[in-house]
C-alpha positions in Angstrom: 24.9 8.6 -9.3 22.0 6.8 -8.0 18.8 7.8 -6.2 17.8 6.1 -3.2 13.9 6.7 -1.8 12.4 4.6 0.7 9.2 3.7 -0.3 7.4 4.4 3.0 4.3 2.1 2.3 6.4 -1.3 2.8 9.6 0.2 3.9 11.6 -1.0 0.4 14.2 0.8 -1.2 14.3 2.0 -4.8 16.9 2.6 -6.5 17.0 4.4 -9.7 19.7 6.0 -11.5 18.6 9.1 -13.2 21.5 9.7 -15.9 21.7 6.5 -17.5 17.4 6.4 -17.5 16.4 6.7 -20.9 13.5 9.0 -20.2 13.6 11.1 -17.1 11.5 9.9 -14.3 7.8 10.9 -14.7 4.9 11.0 -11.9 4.4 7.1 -11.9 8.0 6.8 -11.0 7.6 9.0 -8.1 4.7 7.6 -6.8 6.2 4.1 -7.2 9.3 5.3 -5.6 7.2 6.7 -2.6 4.0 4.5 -2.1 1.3 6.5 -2.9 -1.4 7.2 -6.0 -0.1 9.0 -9.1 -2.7 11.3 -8.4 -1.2 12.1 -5.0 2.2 12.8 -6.9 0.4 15.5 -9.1 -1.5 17.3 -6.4 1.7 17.4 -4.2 3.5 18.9 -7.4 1.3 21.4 -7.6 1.4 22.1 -4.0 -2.1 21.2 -3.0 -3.4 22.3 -0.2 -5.5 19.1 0.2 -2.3 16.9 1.2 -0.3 17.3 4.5 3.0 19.4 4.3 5.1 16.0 5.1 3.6 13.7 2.3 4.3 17.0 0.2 7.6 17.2 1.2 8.3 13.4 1.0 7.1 13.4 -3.3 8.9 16.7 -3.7 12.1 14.9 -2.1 11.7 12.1 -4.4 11.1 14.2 -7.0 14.3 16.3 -7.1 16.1 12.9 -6.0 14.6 11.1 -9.1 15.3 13.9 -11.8 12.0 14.5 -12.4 11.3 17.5 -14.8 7.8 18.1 -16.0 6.5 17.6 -19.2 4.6 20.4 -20.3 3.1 18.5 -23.7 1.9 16.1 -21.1 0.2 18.9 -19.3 -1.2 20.0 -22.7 -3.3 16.8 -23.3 -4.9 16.8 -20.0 -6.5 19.6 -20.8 -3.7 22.3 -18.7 -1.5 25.1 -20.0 1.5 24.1 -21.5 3.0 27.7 -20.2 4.6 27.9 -23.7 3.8 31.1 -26.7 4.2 30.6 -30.5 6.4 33.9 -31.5 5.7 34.9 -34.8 8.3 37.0 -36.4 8.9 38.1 -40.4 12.8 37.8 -40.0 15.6 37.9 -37.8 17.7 40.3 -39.7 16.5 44.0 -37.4 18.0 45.1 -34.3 14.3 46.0 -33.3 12.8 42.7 -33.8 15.5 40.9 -31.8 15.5 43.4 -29.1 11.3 42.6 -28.8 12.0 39.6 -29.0 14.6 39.2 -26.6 12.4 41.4 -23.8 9.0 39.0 -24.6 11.6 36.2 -23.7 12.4 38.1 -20.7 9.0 38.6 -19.5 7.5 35.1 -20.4 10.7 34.0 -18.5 9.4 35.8 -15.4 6.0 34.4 -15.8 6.7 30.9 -16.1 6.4 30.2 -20.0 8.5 28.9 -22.6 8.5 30.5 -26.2 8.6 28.7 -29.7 9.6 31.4 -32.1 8.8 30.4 -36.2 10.3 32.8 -38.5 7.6 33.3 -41.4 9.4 35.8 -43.9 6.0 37.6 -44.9 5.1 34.5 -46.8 1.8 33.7 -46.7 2.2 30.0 -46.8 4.9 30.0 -44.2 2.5 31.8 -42.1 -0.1 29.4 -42.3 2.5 26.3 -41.3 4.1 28.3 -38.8 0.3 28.7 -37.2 -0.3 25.0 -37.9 2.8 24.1 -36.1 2.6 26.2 -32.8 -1.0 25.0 -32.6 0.5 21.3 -33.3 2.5 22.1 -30.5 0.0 22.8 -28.0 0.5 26.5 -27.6 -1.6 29.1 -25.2 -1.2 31.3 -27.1 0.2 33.3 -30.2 1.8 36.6 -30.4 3.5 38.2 -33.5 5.5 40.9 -34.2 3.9 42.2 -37.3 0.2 42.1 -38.9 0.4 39.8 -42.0 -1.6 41.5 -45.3 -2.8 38.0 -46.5 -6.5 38.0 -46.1 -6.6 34.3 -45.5 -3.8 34.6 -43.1 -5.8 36.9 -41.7 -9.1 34.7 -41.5 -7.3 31.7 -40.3 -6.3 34.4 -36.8 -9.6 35.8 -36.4 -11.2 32.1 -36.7 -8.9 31.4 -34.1 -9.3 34.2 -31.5 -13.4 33.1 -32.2 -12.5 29.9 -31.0 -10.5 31.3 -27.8 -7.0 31.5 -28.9 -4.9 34.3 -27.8 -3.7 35.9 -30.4 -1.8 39.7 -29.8 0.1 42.0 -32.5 3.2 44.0 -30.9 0.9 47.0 -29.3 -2.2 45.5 -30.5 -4.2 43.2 -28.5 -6.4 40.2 -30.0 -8.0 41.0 -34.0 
């Protein structure tokens, strides 16, 4: 299957099949496939209300035509929201914990966010690379299901909410 978009600045067609593409197709794509600035492409993605409904419309089209899916690391370095939470969980073996588990999903689903969930088995070390890694990953925030007892665990969270991470306990909300 191929996409076809007129590029409406010299009235060329582009032709561009997502499947075989080897990355999908990011904003520069779009912008190339439609004849405007990659910064054009981002505000109409984000549904600004600085650009007319039909240029909107046009990159959306191309968008969707293109296979375009954003990429939320990408987001992350610019300085935006990824719309993704580090879970934090001491094991996967309780009914309980995967039921919570299983209704944050639910509710980050509803809001727009992704979940990473790192199973840290009350081991202090895990702990610590399981924080490492979510903030690695460019996380907005962290929320566990249990309080770890390591003081430098511990230190390492409340250094982190001091520095503007959110950071919430299951019914307990920041250190």
């Amino acid at each position: 299957m191929t996409a076809v978009v007129k590029n409406m600045t010299n009235s060329t067609e582009v032709h561009i099949s997502p499947v075989f593409c080897k990355r999908a197709a990011g904003i520069k794509d779009i912008a190339k496939a439609v004849g405007v600035h990659p910064s054009t492409v981002s505000l109409a993605l984000r549904d600004s209300f600085r650009l007319s409904q039909s240029t909107k419309d046009r990159i959306v089209q191309a968008a969707a035509q293109l296979g375009y899916r954003p990429n939320y690391n990408a987001r992350g370095l610019a300085g935006q929201k990824t719309q993704t939470i580090g879970i934090m969980v001491p094991k996967l073996r309780d009914l309980y914990v995967i039921d919570v588990i299983a209704a944050q999903e639910k509710w980050l689903q509803s809001k727009g966010y992704a979940s990473l969930l790192t199973v840290t088995h009350k081991d202090p070390k895990s702990e610590r690379k399981a924080i490492s890694e979510l903030l690695g990953r460019g996380v907005d925030a962290i929320a566990m299901n249990y309080v770890p007892t390591d003081e430098n665990v511990l230190k390492e969270l409340q250094q982190l909410v001091s520095d503007g991470m959110p950071i919430s306990f299951l019914g307990i909300s920041n250190l």
